[in-house]
C-alpha positions as a Markdown table, in Angstrom:
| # | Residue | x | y | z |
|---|---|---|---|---|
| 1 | Unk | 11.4 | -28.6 | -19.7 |
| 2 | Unk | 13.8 | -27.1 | -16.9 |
| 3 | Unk | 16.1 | -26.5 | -19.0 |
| 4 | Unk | 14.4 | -24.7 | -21.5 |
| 5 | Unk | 13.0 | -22.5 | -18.7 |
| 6 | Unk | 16.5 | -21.6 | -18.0 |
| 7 | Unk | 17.1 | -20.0 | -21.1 |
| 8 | Unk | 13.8 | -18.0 | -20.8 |
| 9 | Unk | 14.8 | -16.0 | -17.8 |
| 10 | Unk | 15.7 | -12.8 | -18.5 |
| 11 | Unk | 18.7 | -11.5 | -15.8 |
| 12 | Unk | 17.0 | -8.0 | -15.6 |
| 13 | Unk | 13.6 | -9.8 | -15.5 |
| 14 | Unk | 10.9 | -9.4 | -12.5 |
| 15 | Unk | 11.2 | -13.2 | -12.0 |
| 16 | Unk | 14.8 | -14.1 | -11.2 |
| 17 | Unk | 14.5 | -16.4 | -8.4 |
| 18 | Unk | 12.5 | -20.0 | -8.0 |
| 19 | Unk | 9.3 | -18.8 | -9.6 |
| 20 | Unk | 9.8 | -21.2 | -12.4 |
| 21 | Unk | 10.4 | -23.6 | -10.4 |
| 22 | Unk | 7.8 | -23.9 | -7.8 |
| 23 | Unk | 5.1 | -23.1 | -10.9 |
| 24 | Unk | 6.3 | -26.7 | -12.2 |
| 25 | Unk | 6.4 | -28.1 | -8.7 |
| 26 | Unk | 2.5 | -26.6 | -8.3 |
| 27 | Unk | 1.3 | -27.8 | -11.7 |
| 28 | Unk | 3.0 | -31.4 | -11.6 |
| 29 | Unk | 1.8 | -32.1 | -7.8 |
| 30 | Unk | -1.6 | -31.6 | -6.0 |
| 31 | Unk | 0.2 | -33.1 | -2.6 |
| 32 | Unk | 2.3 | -29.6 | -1.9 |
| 33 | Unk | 0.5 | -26.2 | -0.6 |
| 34 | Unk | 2.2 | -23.4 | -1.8 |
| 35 | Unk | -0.6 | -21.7 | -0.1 |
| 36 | Unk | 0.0 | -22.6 | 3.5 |
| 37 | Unk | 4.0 | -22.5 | 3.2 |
| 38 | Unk | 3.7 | -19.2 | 1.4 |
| 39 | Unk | 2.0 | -18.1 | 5.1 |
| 40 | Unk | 4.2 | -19.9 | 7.0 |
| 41 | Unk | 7.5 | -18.1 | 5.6 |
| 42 | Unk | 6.0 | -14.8 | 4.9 |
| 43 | Unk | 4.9 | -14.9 | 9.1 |
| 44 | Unk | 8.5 | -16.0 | 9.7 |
| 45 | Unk | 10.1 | -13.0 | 7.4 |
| 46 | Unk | 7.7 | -10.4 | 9.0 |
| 47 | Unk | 8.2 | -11.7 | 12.4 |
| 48 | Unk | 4.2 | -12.0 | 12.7 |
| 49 | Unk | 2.4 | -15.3 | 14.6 |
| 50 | Unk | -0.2 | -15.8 | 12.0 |
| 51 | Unk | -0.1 | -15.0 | 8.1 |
| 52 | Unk | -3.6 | -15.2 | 5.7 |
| 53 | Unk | -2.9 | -15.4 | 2.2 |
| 54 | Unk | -5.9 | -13.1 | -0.1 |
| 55 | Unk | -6.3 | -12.7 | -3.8 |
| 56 | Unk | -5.7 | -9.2 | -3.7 |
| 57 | Unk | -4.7 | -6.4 | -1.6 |
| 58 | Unk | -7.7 | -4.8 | -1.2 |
| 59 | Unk | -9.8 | -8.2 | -0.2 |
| 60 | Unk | -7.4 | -8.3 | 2.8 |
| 61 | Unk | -8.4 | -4.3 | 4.0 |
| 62 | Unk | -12.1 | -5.9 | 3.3 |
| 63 | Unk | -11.3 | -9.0 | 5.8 |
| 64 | Unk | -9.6 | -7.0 | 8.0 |
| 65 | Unk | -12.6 | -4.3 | 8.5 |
| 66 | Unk | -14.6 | -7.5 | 9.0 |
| 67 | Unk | -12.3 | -9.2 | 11.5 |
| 68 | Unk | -13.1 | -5.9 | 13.4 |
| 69 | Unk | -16.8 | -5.9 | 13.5 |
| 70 | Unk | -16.8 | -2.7 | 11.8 |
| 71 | Unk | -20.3 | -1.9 | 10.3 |
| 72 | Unk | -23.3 | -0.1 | 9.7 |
| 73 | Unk | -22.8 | 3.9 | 11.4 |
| 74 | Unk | -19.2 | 2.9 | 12.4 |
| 75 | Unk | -16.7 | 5.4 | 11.4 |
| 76 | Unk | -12.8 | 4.6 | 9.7 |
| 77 | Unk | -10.2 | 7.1 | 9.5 |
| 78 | Unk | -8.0 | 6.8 | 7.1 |
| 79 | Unk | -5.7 | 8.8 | 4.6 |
| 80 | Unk | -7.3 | 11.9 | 2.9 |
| 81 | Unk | -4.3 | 11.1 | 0.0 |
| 82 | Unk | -4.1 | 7.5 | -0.8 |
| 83 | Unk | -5.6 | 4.8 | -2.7 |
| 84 | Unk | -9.0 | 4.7 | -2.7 |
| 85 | Unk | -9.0 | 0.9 | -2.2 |
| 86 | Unk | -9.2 | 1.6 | 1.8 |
| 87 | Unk | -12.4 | 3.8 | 1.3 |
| 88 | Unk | -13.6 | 1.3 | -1.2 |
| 89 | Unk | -13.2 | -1.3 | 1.6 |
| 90 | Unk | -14.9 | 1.0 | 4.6 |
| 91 | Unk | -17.8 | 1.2 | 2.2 |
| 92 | Unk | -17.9 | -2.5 | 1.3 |
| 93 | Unk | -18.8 | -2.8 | 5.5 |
| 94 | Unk | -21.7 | 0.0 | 5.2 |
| 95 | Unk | -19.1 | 2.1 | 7.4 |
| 96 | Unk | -18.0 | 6.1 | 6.7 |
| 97 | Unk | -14.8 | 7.2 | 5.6 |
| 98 | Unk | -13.4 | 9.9 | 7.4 |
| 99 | Unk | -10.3 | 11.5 | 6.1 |
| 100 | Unk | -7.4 | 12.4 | 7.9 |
| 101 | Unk | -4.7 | 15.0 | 6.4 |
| 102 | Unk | -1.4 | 14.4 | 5.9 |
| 103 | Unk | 2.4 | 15.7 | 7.0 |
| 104 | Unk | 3.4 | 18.1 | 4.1 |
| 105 | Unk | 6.8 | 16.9 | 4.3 |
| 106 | Unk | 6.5 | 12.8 | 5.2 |
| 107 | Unk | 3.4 | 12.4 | 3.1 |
| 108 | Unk | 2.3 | 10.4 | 5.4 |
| 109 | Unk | -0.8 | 10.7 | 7.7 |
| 110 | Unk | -0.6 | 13.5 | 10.4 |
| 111 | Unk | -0.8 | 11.6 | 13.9 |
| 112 | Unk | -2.5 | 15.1 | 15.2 |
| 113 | Unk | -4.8 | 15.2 | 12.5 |
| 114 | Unk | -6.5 | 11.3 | 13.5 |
| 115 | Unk | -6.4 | 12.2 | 16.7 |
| 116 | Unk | -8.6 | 15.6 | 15.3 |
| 117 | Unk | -11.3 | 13.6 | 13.9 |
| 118 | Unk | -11.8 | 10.7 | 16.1 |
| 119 | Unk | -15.8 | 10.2 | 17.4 |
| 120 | Unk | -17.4 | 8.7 | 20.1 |
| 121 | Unk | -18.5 | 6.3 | 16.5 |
| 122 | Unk | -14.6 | 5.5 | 15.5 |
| 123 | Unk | -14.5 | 2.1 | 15.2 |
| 124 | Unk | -10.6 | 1.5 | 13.3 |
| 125 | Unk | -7.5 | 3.9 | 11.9 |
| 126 | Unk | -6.4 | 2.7 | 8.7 |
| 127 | Unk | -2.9 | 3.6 | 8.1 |
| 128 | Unk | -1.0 | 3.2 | 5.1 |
| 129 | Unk | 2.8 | 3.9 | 4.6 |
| 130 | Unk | 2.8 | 5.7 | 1.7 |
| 131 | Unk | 5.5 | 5.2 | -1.5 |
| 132 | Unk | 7.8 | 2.7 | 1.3 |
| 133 | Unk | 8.1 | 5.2 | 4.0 |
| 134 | Unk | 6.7 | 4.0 | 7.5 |
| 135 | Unk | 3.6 | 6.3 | 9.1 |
| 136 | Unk | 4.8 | 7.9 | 12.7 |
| 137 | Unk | 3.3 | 4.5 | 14.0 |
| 138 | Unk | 4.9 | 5.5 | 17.2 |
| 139 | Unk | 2.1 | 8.3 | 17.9 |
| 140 | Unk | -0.5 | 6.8 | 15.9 |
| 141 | Unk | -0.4 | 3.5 | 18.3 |
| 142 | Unk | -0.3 | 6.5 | 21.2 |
| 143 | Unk | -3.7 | 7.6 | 20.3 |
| 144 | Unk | -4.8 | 4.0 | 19.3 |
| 145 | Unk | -4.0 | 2.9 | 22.9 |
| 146 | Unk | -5.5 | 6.4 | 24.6 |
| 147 | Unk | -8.6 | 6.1 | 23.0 |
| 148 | Unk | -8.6 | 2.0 | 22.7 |
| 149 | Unk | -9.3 | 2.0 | 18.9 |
| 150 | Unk | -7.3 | -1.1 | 16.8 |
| 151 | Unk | -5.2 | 0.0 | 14.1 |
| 152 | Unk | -5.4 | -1.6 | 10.1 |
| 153 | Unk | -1.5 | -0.8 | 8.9 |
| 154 | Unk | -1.6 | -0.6 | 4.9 |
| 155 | Unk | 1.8 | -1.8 | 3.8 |
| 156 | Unk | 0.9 | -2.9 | 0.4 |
| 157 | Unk | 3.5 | 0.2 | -0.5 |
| 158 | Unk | 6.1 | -0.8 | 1.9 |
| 159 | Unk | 7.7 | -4.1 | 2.8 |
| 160 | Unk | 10.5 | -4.2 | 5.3 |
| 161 | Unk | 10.2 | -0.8 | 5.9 |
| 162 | Unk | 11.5 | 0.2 | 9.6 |
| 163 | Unk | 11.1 | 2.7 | 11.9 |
| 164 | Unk | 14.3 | 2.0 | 15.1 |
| 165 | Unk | 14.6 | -1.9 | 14.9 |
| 166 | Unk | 10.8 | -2.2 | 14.5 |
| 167 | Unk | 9.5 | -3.3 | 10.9 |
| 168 | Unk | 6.0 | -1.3 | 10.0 |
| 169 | Unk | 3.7 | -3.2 | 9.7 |
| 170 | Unk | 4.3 | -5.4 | 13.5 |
| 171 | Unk | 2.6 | -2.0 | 15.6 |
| 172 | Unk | -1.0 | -2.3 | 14.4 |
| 173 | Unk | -3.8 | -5.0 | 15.3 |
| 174 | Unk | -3.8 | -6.1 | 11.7 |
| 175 | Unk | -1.1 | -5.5 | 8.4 |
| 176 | Unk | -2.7 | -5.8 | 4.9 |
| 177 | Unk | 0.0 | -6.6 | 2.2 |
| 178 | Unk | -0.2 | -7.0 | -1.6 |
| 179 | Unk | 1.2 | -8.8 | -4.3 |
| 180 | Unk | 0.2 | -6.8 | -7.1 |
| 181 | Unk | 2.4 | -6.6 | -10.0 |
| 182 | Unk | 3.8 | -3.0 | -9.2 |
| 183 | Unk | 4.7 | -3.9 | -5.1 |
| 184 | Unk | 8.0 | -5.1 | -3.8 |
| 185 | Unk | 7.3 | -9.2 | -4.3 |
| 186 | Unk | 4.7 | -9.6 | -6.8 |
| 187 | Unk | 2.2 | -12.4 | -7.4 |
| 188 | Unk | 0.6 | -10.1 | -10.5 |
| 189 | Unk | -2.3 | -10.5 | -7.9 |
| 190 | Unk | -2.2 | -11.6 | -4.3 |
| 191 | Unk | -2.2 | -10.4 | -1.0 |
| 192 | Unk | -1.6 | -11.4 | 2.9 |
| 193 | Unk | -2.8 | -10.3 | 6.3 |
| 194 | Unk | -0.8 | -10.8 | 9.1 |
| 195 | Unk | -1.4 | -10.5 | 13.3 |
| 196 | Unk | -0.1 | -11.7 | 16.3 |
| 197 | Unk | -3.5 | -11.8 | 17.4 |
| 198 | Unk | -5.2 | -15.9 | 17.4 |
| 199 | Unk | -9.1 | -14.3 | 17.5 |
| 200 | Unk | -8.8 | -11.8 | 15.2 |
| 201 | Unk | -6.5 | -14.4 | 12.6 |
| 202 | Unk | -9.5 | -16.8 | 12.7 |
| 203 | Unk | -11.7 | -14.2 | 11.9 |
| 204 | Unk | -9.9 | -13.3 | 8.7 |
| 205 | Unk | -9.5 | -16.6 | 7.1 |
| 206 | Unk | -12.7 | -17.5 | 8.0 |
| 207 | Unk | -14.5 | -14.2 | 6.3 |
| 208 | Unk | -12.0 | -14.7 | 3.5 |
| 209 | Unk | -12.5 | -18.1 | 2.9 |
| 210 | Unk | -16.2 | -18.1 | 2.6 |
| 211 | Unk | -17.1 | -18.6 | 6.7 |
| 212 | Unk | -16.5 | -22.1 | 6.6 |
| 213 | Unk | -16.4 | -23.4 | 10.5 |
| 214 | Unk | -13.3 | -25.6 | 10.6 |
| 215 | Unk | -10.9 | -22.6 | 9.7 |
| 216 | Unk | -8.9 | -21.9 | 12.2 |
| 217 | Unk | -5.8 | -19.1 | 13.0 |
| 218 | Unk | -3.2 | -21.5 | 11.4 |
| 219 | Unk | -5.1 | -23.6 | 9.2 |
| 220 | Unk | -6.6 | -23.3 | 6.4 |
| 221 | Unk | -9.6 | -25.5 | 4.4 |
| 222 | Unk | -6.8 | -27.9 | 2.3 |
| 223 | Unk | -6.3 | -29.0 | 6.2 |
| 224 | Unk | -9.7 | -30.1 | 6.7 |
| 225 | Unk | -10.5 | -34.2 | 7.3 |
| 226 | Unk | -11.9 | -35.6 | 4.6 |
| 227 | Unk | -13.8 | -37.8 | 6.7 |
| 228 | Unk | -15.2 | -35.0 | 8.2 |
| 229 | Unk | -15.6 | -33.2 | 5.9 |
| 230 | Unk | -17.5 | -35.7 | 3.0 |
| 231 | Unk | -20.1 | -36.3 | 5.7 |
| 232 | Unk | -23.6 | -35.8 | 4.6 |
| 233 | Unk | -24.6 | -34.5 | 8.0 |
| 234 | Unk | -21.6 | -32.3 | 8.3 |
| 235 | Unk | -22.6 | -28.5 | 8.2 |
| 236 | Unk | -20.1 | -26.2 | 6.7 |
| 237 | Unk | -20.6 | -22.9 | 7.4 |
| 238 | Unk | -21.1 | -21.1 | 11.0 |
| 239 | Unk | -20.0 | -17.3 | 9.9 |
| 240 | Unk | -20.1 | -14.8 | 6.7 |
| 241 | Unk | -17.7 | -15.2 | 4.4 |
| 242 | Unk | -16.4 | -14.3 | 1.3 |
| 243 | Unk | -14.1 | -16.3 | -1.5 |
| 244 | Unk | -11.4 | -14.1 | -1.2 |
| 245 | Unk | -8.4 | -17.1 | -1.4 |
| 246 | Unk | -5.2 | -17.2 | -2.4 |
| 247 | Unk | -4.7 | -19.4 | -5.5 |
| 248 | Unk | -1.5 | -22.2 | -5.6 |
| 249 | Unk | -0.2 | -20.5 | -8.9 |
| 250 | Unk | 0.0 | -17.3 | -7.0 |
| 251 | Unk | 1.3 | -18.2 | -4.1 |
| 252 | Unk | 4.0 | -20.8 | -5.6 |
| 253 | Unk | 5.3 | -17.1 | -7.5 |
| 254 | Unk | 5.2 | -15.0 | -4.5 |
| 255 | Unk | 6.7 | -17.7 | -2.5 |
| 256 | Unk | 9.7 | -17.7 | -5.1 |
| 257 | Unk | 9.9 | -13.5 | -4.8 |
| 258 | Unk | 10.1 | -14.3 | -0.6 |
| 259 | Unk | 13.0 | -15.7 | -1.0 |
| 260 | Unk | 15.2 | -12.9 | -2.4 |
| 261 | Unk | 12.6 | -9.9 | -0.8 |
| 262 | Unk | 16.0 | -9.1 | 1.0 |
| 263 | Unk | 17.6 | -8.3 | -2.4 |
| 264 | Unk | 14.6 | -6.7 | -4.2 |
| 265 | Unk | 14.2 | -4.2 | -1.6 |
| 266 | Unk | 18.0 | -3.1 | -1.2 |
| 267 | Unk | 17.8 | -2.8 | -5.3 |
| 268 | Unk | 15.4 | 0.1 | -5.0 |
| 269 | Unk | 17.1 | 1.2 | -2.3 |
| 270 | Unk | 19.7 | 1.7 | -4.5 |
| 271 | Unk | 17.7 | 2.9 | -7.0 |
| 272 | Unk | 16.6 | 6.2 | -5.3 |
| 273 | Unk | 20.2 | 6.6 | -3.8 |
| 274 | Unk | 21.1 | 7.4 | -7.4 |
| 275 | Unk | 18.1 | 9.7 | -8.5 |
| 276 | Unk | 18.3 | 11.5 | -5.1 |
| 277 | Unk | 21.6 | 12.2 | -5.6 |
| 278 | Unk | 21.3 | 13.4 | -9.0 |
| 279 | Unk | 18.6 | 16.2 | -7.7 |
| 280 | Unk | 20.4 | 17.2 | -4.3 |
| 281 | Unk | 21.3 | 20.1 | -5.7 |
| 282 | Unk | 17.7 | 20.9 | -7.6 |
| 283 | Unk | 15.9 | 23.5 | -5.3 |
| 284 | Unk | 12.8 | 22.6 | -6.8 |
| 285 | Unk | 12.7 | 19.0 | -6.3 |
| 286 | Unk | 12.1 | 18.2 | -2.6 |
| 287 | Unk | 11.8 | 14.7 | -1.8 |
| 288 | Unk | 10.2 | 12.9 | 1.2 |
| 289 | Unk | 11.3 | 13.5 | 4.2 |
| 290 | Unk | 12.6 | 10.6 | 5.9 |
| 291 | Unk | 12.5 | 10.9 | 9.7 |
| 292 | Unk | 15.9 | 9.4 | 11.6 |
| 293 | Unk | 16.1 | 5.8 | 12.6 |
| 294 | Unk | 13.5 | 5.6 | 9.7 |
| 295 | Unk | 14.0 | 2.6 | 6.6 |
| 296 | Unk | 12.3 | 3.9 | 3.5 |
| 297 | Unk | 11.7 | 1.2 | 1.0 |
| 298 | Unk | 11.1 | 3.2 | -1.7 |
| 299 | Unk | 8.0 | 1.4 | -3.5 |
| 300 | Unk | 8.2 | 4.8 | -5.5 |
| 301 | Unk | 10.9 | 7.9 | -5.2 |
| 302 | Unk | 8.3 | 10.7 | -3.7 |
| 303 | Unk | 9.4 | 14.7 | -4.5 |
| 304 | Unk | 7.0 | 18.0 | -4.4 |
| 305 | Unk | 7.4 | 20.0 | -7.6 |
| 306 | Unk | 8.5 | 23.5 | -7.0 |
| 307 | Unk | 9.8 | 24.1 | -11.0 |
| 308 | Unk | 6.6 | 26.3 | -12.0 |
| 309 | Unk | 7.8 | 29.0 | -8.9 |
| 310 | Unk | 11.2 | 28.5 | -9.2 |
| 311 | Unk | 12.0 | 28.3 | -13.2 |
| 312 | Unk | 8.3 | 29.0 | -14.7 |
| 313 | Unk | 8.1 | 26.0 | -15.7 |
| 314 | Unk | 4.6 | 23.8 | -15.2 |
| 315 | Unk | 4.5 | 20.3 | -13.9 |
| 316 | Unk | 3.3 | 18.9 | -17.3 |
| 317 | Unk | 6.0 | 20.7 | -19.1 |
| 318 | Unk | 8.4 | 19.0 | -16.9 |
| 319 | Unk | 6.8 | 15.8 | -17.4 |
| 320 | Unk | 7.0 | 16.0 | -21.2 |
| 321 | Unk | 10.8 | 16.9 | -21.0 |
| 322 | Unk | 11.4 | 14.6 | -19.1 |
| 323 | Unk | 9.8 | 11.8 | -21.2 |
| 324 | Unk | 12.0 | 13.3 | -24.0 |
| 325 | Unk | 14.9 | 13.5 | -22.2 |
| 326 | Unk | 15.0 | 10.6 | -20.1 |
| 327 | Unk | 13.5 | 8.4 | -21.9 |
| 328 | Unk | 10.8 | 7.3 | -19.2 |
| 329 | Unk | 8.0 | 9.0 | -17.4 |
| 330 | Unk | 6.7 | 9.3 | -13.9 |
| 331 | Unk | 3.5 | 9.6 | -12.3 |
| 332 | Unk | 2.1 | 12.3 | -10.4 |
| 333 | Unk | 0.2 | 11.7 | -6.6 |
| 334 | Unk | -2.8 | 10.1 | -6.4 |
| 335 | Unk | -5.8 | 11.9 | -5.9 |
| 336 | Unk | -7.1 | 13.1 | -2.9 |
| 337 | Unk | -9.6 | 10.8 | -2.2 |
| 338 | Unk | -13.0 | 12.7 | -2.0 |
| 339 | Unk | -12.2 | 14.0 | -5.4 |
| 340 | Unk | -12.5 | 10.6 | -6.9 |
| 341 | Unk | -16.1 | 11.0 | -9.4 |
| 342 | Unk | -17.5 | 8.2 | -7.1 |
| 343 | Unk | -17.1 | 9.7 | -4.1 |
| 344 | Unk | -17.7 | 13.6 | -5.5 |
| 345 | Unk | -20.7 | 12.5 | -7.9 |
| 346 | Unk | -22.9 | 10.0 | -6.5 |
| 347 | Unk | -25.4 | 11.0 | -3.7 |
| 348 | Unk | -25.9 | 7.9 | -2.7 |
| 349 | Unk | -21.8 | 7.6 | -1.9 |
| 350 | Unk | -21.8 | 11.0 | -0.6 |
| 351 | Unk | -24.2 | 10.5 | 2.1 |
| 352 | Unk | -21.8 | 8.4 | 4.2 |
| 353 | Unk | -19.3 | 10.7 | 4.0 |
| 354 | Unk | -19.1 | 12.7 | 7.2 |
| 355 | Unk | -20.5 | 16.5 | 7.5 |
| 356 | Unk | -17.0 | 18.3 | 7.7 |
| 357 | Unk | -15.6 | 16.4 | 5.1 |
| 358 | Unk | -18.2 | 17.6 | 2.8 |
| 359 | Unk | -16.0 | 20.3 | 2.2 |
| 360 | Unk | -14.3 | 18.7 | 0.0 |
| 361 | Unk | -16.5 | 18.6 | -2.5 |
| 362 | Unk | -17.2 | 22.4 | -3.1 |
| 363 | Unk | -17.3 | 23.0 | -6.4 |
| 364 | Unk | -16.6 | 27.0 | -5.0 |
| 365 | Unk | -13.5 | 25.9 | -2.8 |
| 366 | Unk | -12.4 | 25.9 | 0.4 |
| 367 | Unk | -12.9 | 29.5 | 1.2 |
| 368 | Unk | -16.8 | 29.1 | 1.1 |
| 369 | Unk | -16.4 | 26.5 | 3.6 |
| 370 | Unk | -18.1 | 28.8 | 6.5 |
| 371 | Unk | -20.1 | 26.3 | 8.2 |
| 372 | Unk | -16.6 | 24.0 | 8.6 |
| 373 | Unk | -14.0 | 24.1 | 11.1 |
| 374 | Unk | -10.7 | 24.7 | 10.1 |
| 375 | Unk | -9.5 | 22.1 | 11.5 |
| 376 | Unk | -11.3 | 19.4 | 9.7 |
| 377 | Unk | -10.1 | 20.4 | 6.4 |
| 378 | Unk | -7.3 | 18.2 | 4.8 |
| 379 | Unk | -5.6 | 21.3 | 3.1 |
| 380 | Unk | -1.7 | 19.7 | 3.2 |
| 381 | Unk | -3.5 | 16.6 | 1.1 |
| 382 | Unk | -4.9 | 19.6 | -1.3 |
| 383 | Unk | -2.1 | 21.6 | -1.4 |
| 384 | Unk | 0.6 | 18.4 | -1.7 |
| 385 | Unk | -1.7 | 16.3 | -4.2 |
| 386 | Unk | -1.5 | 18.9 | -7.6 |
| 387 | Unk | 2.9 | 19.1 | -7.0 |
| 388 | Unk | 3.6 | 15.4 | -6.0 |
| 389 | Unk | 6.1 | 13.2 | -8.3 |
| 390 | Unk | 6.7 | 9.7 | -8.0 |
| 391 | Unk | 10.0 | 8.6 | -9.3 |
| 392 | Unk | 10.4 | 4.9 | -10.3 |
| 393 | Unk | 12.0 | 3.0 | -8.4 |
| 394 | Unk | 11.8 | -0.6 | -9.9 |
| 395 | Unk | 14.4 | -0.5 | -12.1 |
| 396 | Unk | 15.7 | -3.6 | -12.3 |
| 397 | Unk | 19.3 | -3.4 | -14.6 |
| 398 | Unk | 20.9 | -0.7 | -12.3 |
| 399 | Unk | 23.3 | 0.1 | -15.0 |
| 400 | Unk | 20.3 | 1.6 | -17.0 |
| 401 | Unk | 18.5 | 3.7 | -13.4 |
| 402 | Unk | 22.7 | 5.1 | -13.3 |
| 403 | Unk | 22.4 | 6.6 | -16.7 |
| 404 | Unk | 19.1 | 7.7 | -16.4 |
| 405 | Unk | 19.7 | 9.3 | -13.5 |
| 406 | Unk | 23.3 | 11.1 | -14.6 |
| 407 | Unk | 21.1 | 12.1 | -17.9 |
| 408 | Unk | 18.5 | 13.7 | -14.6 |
| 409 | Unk | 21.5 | 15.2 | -12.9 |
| 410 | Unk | 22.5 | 16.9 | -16.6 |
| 411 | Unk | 18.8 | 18.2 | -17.2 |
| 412 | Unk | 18.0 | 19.8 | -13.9 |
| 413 | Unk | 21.2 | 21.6 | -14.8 |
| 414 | Unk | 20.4 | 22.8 | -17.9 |
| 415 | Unk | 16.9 | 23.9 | -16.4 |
| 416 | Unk | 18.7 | 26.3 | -13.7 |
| 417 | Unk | 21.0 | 27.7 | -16.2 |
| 418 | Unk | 17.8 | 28.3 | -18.9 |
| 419 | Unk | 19.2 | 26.4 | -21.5 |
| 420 | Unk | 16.7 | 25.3 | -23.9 |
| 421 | Unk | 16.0 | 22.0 | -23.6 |
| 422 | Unk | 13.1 | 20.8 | -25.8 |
| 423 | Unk | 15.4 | 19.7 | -29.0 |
């Protein structure tokens, strides 16, 4: 059976390491935990004490909010432009979203901008390093030490990322991770929290694997006595707690992507060396800025569109030439988050949103925003959102991102000169 599964791997497939193997080893023995040395290596690799393996990325932000006590009036900032899994998650805990903006030219949140809408209720900062960049953790843990709130980092986009010597995610009180099938190791699902602190890891496992007492920092229920445990007097459950557990399946794949993460970040790496080389000399491309001593790990290859001012030519004309020309797509920014329909439509949603963001939701625009400060308004997020392109960054056969990216260079050539491209 081995040996057929050798022939099966594709060498440009997502799976190139000991995925196969460790799926045998999982589904021909019940004696090995994938599950607990997954956690074990992944703590090691990201030079954490304590690792919690989830289902999903956005169970872990869910734990994490939980290990914090944040509830019912509390307030979480967080991104104004991001995935709405982190405001999905401060709702999940009865808690309000409030949005911070972001740096035009990071796309990142603005440090001055958290600091601008902290409240006497602030009860957590969610940070999340957006398309493999790190956040300015170095200000944001400023203002999370002056004003003595913890700090959730989001690093589901960005694994190994560094800002000096430091990785991102090792400044906050908590690191979500996922494993979703887009992310730098993938699991198809899957996701991990990771702390150096003992109270608040016991607090995760425990509201992630459905309160049960004897879960501890470091060990999870497969540890649990079976003496102990069989015992008709024994009572289980001393806290509130979801099933948000890793599978073995999962964590035997992910465990298999761990090993080489070294390699699969360095290949996107690569990959946006080639791209951002080919547009260098594009005047309406501007990628993200990457601060000094900074390691991007491009999850995605983030530029601002400028073609529609510069060669009159719209975004979605762009896109379609490009499809055409290149032979592949890309995808634009995510929305900003209040603009989502179930945070712009429902009352019930919009009620826990925060007076000054409520601006967002004028159907009129900013402008009749009279009763808002200035200040509170995330107009970078609004401005950045519509002109955002995300590269890809995954390739995984770098001979085919080098000719997509020379037939790029050519293009955005072509488009400065006015030379008809659409045949």
């Amino acid at each position: 059976m081995i040996r057929e599964l050798k022939f099966l791997k594709n060498p440009y497939g997502k799976f190139i390491g000991n995925e196969y193997k460790y799926l045998l080893e999982c589904l021909n023995s019940e004696k090995k935990n994938f599950v607990a040395l997954l956690e074990e290596k992944f703590s090691k690799k990201v030079k954490s004490k304590y690792a919690i393996a989830f289902n999903s990325g956005t169970s872990t932000l869910h734990a994490c909010l939980a290990a914090l006590d944040v509830g019912y009036e509390d307030e979480v900032i967080s991104p104004a432009q991001t995935v709405i899994m982190c405001t999905f998650a401060i709702l999940a805990r009865n808690a309000k979203p409030v949005y911070a903006d972001i740096d035009p030219n990071t796309l990142n949140v603005d440090p001055k901008d958290i600091e601008r809408k902290i409240t006497k209720k602030t009860k957590a900062i969610i940070v999340v390093h957006m398309h493999g960049l790190p956040a300015n953790m170095i200000d944001i843990m400023r203002i999370s030490k002056k004003y003595k709130i913890p700090v959730i980092e989001d690093s589901a986009q960005c694994v190994l990322g560094k800002i000096d010597k430091k990785l991102s995610g090792s400044f906050g009180q908590l690191t979500s991770y996922s494993f979703e099938t887009k992310k730098h190791l993938s699991g198809f699902e899957g996701g991990m929290v990771t702390t150096n602190n003992k109270f608040l890891a016991e607090k995760v496992r425990k509201f992630g694997g459905l309160g049960y007492k004897t879960l501890k920092a470091s060990r999870s229920l497969t540890a649990l006595l079976p003496s102990i445990f069989q015992s008709p007097y024994f009572k289980r459950h001393d806290s509130l707690g979801l099933n948000y557990r890793m599978n073995e399946i999962t964590a035997a794949v992910v465990l298999g992507q761990l090993e080489k993460v070294d390699q699969l970040v360095n290949r996107r790496i690569t990959v946006a060396k080639l791209f951002l080389s080919a547009i260098k000399n594009c005047k309406w491309l501007v990628p993200q800025y990457v601060p000094k001593k900074y390691k991007h790990t491009y999850w995605t290859i983030a530029l601002k569109y400028y073609g529609k001012e510069k060669i009159g030519l719209k975004w979605e004309d762009f896109y379609k030439i490009y499809k055409n020309k290149i032979k592949d797509g890309f995808y634009g920014g995510l929305s900003v988050v209040p603009e989502e329909p179930i945070l712009k439509n429902f009352q019930n949603i919009r009620k826990l949103i925060p007076n000054y963001n409520k601006c967002n939701y004028c159907k009129s625009g900013l402008k009749k925003c009279v009763d808002t400060k200035k200040e509170f308004v995330c107009r970078n997020a609004y401005a950045v959102q519509p002109i955002m392109i995300q590269l890809k960054a995954n390739y995984r056969n770098i001979k085919e991102a080098k000719l997509k990216s020379k037939k790029l260079k050519i293009l955005l050539s072509d488009l400065d000169k006015n030379i008809n491209v659409l045949n």
